[in-house]
BAFI-3210 file (N, C-alpha, C; in Angstrom, 3 decimals, decimal comma, padded with zeros to 6 digits):
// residues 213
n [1|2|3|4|5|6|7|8|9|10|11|12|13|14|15|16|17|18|19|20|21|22|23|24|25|26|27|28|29|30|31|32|33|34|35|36|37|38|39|40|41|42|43|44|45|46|47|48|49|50|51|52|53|54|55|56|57|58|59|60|61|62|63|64|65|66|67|68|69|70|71|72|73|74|75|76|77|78|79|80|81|82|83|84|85|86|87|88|89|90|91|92|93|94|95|96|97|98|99|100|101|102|103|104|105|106|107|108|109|110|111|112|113|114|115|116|117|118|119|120|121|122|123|124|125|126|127|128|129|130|131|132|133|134|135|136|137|138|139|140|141|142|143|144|145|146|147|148|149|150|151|152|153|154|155|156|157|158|159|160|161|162|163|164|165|166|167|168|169|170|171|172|173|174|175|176|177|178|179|180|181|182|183|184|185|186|187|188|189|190|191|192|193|194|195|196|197|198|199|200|201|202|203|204|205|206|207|208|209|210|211|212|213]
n.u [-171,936|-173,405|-172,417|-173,220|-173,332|-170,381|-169,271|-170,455|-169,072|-166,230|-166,704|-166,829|-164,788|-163,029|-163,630|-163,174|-160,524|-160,157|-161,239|-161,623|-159,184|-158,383|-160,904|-160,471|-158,116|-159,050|-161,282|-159,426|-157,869|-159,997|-160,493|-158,139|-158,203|-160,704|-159,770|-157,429|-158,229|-159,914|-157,762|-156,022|-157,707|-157,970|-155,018|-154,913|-156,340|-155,157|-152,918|-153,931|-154,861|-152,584|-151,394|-153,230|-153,317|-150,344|-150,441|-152,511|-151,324|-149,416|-151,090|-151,534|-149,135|-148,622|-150,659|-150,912|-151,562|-150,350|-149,634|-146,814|-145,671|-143,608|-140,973|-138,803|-140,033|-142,691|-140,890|-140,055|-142,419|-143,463|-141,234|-141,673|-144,027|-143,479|-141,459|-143,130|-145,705|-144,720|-145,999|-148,244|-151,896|-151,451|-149,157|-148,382|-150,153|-148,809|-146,042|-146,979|-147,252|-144,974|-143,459|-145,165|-144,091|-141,188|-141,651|-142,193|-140,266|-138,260|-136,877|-136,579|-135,985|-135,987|-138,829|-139,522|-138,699|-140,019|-142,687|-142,655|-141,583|-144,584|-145,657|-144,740|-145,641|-148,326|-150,553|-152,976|-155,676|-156,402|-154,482|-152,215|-153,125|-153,265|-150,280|-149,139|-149,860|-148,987|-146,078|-145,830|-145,920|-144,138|-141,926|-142,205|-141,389|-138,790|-137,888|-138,447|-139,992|-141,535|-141,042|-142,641|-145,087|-145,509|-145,976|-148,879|-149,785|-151,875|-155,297|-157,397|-158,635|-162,226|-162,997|-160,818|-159,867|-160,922|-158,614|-155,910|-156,383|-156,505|-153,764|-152,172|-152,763|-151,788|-148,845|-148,610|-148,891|-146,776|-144,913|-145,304|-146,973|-149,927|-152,686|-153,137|-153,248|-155,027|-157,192|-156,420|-157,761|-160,544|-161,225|-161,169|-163,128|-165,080|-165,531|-165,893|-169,001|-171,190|-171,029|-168,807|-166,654|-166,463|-164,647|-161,136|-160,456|-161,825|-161,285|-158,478|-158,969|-160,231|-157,687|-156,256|-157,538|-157,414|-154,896|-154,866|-156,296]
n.v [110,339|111,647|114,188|113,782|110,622|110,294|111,395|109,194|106,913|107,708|108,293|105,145|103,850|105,489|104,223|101,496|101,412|101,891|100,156|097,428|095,992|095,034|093,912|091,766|090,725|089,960|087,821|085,908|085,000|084,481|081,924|080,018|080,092|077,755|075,721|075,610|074,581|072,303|070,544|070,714|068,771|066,285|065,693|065,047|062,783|060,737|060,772|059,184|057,090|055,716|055,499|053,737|051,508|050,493|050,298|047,934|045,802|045,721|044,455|041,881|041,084|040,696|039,286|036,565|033,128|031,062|032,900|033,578|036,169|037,780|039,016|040,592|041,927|042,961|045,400|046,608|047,405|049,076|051,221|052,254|053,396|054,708|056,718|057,944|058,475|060,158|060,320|060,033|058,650|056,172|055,000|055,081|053,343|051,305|050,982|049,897|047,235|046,573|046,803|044,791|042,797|042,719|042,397|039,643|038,474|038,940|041,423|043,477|046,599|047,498|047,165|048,850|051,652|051,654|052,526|054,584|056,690|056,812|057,690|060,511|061,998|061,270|060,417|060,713|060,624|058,119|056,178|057,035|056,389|053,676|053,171|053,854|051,989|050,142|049,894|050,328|047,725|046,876|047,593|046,797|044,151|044,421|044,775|047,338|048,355|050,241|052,729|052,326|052,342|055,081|055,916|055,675|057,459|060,062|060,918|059,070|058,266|057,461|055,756|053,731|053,351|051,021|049,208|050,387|050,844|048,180|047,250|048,579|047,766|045,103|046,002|046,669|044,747|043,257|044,971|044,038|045,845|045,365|046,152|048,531|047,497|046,343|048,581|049,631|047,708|047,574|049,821|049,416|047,076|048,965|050,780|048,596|046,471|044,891|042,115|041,978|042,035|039,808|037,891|037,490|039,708|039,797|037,039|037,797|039,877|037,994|036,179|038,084|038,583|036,226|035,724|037,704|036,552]
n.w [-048,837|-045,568|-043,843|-041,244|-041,533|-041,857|-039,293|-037,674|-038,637|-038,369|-035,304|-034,891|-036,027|-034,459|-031,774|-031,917|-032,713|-029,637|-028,494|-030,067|-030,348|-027,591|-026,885|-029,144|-028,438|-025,760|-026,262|-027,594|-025,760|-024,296|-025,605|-025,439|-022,891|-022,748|-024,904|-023,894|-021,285|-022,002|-023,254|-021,033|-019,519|-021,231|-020,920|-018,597|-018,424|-020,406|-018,972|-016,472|-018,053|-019,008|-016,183|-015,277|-016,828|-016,304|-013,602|-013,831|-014,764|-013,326|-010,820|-012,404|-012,625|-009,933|-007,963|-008,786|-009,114|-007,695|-005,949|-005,888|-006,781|-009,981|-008,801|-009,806|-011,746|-010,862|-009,527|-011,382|-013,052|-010,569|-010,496|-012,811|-012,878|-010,523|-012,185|-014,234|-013,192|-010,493|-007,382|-007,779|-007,020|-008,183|-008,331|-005,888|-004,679|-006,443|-004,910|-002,257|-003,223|-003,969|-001,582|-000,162|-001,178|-000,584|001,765|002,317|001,013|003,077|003,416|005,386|005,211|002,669|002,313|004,572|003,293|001,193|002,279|004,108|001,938|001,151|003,456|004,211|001,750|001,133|-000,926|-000,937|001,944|002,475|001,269|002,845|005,491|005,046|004,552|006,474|008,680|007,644|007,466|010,027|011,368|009,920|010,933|013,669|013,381|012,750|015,733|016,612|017,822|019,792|017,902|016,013|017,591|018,126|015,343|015,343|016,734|017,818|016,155|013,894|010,789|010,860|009,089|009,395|012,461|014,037|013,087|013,158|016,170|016,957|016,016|017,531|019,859|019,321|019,437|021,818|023,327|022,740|024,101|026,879|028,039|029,090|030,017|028,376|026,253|026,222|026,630|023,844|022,381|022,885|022,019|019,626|019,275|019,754|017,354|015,673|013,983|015,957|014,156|013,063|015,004|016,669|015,905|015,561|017,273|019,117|020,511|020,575|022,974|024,762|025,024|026,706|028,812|030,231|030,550|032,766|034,834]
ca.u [-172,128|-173,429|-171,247|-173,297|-172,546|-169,288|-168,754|-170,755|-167,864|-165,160|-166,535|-166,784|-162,926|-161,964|-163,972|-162,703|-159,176|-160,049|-161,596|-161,224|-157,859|-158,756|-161,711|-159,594|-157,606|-160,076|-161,916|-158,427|-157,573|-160,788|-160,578|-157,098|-158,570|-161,687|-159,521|-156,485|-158,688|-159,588|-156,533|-155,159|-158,380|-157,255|-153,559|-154,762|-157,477|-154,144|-151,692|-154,676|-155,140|-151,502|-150,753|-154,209|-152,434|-149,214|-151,111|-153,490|-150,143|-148,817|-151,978|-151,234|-147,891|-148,464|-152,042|-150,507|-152,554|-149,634|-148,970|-145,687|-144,955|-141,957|-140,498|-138,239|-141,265|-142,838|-140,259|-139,855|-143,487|-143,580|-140,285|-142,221|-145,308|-142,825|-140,946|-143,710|-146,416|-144,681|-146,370|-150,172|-152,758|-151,758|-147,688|-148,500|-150,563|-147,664|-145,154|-147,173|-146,980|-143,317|-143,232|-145,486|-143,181|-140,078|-141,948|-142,135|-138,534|-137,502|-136,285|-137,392|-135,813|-136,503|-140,638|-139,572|-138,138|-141,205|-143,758|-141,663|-141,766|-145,974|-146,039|-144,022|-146,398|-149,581|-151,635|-154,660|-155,766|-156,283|-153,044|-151,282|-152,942|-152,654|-148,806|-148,706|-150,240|-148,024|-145,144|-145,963|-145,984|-142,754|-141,123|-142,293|-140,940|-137,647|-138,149|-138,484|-142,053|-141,994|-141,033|-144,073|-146,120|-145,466|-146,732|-149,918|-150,289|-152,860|-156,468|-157,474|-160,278|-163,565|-163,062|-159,705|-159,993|-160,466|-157,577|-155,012|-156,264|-155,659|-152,919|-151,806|-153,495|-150,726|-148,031|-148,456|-149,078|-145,387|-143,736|-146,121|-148,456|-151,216|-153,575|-153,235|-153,467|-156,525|-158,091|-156,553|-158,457|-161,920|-161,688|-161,202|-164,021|-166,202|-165,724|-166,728|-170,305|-170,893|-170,417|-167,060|-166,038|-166,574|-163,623|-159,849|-160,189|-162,487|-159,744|-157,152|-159,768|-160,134|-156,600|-155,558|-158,476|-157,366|-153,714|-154,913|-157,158]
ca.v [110,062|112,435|114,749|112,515|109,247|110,387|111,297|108,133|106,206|107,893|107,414|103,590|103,907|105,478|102,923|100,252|101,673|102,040|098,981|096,222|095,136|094,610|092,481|090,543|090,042|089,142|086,597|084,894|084,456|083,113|080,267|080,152|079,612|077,293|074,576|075,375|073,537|071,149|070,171|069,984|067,690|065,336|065,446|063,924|061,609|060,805|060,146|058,504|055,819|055,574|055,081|052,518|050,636|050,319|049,685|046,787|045,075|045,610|043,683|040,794|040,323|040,463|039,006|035,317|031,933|030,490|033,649|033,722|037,451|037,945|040,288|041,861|042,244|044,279|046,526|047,352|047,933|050,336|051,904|053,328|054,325|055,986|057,832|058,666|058,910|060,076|061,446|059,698|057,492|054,326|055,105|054,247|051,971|049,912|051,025|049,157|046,515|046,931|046,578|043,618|041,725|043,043|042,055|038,415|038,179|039,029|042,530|044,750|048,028|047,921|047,686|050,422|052,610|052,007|052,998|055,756|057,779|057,088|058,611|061,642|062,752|060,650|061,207|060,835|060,226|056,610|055,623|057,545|055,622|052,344|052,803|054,288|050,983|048,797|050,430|050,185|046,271|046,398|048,539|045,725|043,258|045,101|045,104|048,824|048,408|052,011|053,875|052,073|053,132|056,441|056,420|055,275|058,283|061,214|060,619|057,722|058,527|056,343|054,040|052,892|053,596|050,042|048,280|051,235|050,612|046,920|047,231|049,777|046,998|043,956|046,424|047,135|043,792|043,008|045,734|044,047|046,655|044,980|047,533|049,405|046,689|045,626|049,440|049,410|046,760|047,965|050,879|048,742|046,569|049,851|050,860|047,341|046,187|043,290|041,031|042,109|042,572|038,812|037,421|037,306|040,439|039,487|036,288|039,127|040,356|037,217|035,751|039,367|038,154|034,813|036,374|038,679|035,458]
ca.w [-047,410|-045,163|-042,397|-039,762|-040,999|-041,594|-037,907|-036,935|-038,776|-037,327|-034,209|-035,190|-036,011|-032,953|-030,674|-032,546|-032,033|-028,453|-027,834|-030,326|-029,840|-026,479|-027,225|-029,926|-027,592|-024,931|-027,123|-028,167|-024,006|-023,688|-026,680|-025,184|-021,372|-023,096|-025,317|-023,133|-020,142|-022,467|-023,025|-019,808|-019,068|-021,883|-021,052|-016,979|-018,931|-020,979|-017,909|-015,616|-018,997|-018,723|-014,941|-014,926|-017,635|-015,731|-012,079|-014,048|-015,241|-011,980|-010,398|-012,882|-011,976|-008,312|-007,717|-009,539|-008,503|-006,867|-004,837|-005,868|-007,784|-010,432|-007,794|-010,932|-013,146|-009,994|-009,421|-012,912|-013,323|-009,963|-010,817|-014,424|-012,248|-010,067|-013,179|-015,700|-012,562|-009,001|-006,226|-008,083|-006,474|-008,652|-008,085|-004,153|-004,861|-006,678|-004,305|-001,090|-004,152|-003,550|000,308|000,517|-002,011|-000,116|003,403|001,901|000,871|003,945|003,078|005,345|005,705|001,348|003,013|005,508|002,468|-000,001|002,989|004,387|001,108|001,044|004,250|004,090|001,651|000,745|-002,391|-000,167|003,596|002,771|001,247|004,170|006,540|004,617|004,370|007,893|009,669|007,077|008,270|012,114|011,348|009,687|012,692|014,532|012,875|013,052|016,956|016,649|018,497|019,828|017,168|015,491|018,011|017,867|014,127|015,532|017,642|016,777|015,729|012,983|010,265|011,394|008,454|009,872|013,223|014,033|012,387|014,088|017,617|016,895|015,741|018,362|020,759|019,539|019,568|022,877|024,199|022,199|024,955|027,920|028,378|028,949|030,388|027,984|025,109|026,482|026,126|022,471|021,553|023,399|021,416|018,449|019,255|019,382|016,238|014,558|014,297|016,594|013,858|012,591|016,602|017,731|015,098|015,868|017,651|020,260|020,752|021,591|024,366|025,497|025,877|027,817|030,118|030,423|031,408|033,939|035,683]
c.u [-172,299|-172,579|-171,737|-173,244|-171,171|-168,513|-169,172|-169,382|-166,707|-164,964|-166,581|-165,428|-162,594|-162,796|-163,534|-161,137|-158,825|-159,880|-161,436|-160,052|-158,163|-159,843|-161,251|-159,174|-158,082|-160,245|-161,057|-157,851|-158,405|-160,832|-159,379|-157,662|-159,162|-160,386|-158,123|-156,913|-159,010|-158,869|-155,838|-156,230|-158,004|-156,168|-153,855|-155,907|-156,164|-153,100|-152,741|-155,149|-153,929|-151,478|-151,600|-153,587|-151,426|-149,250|-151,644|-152,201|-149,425|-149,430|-151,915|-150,033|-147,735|-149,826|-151,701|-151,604|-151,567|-148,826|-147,682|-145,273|-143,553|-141,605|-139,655|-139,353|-141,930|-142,041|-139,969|-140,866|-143,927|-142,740|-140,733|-143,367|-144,514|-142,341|-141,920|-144,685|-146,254|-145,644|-148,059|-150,380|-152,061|-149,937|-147,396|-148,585|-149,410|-146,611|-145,710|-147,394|-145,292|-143,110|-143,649|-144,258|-141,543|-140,666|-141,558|-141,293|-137,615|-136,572|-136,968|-137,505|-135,867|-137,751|-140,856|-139,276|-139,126|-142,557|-143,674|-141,940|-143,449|-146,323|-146,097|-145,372|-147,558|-150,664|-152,837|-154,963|-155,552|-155,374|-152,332|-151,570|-152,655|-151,136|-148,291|-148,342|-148,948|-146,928|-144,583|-145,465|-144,790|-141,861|-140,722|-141,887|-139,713|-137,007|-138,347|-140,582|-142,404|-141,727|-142,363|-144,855|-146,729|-146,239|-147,793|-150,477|-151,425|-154,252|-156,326|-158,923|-160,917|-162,872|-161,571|-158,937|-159,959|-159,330|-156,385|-155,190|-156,031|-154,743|-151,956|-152,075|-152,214|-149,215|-147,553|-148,394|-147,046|-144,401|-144,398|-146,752|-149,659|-152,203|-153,953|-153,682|-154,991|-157,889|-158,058|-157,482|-159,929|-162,369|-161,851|-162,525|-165,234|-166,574|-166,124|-168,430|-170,096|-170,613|-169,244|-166,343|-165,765|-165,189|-162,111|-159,517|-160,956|-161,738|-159,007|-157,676|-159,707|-158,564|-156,106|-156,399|-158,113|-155,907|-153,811|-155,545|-155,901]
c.v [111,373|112,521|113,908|111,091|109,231|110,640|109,577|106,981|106,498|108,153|106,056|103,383|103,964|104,587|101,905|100,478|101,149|100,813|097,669|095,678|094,531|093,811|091,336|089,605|088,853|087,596|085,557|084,468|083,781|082,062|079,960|079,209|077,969|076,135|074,337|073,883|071,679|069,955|069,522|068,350|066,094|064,827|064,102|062,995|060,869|059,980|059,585|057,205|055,407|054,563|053,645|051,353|049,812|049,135|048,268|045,549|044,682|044,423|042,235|040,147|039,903|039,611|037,545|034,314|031,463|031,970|034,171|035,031|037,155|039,413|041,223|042,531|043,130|045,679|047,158|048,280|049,318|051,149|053,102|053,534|054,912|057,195|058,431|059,472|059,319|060,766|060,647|058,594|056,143|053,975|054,332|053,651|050,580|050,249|049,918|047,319|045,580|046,411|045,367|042,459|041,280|042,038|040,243|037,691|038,120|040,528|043,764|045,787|048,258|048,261|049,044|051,384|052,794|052,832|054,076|056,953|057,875|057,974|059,550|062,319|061,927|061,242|061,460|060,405|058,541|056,102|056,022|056,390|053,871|051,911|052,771|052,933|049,526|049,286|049,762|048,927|046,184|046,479|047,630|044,524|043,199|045,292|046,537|049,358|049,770|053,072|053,987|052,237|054,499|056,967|056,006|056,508|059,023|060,588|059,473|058,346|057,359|054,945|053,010|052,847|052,014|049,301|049,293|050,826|049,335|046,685|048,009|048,309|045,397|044,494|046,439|045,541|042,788|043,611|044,853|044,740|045,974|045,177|048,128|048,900|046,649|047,255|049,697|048,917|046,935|048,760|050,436|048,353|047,565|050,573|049,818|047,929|044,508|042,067|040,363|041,573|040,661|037,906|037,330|038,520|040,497|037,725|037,044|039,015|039,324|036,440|036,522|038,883|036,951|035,380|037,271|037,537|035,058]
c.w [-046,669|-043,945|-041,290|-039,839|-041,305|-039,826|-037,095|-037,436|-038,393|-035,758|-034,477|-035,309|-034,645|-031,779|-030,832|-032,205|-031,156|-027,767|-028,587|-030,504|-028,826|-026,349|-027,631|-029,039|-026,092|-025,557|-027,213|-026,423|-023,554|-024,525|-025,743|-023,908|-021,882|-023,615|-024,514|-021,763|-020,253|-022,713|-022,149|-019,322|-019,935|-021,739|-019,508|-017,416|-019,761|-019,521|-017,189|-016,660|-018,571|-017,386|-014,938|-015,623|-016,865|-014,438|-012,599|-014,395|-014,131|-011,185|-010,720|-012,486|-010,391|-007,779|-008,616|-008,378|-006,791|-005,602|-005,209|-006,684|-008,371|-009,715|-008,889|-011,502|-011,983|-009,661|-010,471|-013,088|-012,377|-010,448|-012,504|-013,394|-011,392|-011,112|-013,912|-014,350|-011,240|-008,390|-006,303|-007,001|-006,485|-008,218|-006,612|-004,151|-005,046|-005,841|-002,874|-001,704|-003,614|-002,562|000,624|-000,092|-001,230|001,099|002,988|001,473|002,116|003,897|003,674|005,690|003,986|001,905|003,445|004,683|001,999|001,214|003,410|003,286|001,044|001,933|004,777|003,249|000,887|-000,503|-002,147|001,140|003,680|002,362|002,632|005,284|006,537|005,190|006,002|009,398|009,238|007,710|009,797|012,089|010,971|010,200|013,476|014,873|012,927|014,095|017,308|017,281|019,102|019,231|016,408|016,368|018,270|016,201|013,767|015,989|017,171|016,286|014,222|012,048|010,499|010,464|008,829|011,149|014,204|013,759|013,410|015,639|018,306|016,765|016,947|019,663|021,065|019,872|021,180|024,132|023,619|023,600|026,584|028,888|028,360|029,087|029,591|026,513|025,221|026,205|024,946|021,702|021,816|022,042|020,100|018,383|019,044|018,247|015,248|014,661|015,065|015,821|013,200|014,246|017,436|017,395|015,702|017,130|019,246|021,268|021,429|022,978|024,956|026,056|026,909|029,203|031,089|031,311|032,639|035,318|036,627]
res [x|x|x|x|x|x|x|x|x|x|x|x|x|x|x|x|x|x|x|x|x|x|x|x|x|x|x|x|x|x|x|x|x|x|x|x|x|x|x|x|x|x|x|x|x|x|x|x|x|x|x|x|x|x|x|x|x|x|x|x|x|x|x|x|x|x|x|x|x|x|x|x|x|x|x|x|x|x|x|x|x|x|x|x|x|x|x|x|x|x|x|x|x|x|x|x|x|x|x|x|x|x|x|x|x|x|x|x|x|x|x|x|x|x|x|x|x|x|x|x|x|x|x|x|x|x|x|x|x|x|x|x|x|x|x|x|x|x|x|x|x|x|x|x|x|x|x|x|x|x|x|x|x|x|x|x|x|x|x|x|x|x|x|x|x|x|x|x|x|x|x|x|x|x|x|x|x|x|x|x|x|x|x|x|x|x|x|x|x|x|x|x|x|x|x|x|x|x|x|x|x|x|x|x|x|x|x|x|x|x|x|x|x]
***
């Protein structure tokens, strides 16, 4: 071997020194990153088979012909989508599961408990406001009509913007505001389309009318 590919190999050594560990290493952080991600994507494809499982079982037990839910067999079924899945989509889901079952028993500071924790912290805008409006109704039910209106307050996203200002609209006609019911329910009506708008809610409008005559 000659003196210059002897230096060319011991530079090849000492670069390799320098630098391939640090590649190695590289390379093995990125397989690492690469089937690591994988992974995690399998593990929430993994718990989202799971929870759907749980929720679809849930649906069966509560969604019966005769209406009637095995109220144990529900709370069982939320109570494991609370433990294996808290805080998820489908966990809410069976918790307002929970509340309606409770509402229908007659139980309803259990309702006010299961809605209460959705709304503290919501898995998504539309559960929040789901639980938020169920709530209001159960408040109401409770005679607690202005605390539930208070958790009406604050802006409404479009798609439920309607149903809140109705709701906001009977609440108010509960305390005999009626003034004020009657702009609830306008604002309601303006968010329909005229042929949602003419239904139970255009009734409201009209009895407030009929009361003011």
């Amino acid at each position: 071997m000659s003196s210059t590919e002897d230096e060319q190999l011991a530079d090849l050594k000492d670069w390799w020194t320098r630098n391939g560990k640090p590649l190695v290493t590289g390379g093995l952080l990125a397989l690492v990153i690469v089937f690591g991600w994988q992974a995690f994507h399998k593990y929430q494809s993994n718990q989202s088979q799971g929870a759907s499982i749980l929720y679809q079982q849930l649906l069966e037990t509560t969604l019966t012909p005769d209406g009637k839910p095995d109220a144990a067999r529900v709370s069982d079924l939320a109570g494991k989508l609370n433990s294996e899945f808290g805080g998820s989509a489908y966990a809410q889901y069976g918790s307002l599961f929970v509340a309606k079952v409770a509402v229908d028993s007659g139980k309803l500071d259990d309702a006010a408990s299961e809605l209460k924790a959705i709304t503290d912290k919501p898995a998504n805008p539309a559960l929040g406001e789901i639980a938020r409006q169920r709530l209001a109704q159960v408040l109401a039910a409770q005679n607690k009509v202005e605390e539930a209106l208070k958790l009406l307050e604050g802006d409404a996203d479009k798609s439920f913007l309607a149903t809140r200002e109705e709701l906001k609209g009977d609440l108010l006609v509960q305390l005999g505001r009626t003034d004020e019911a009657n702009t609830a329910y306008q604002k309601a009506k303006a968010a329909l389309s005229d042929e949602a708008a003419v239904g139970g809610l255009q009734i409201k409008l009209d009895d407030l009318a009929k009361g003011d005559a």
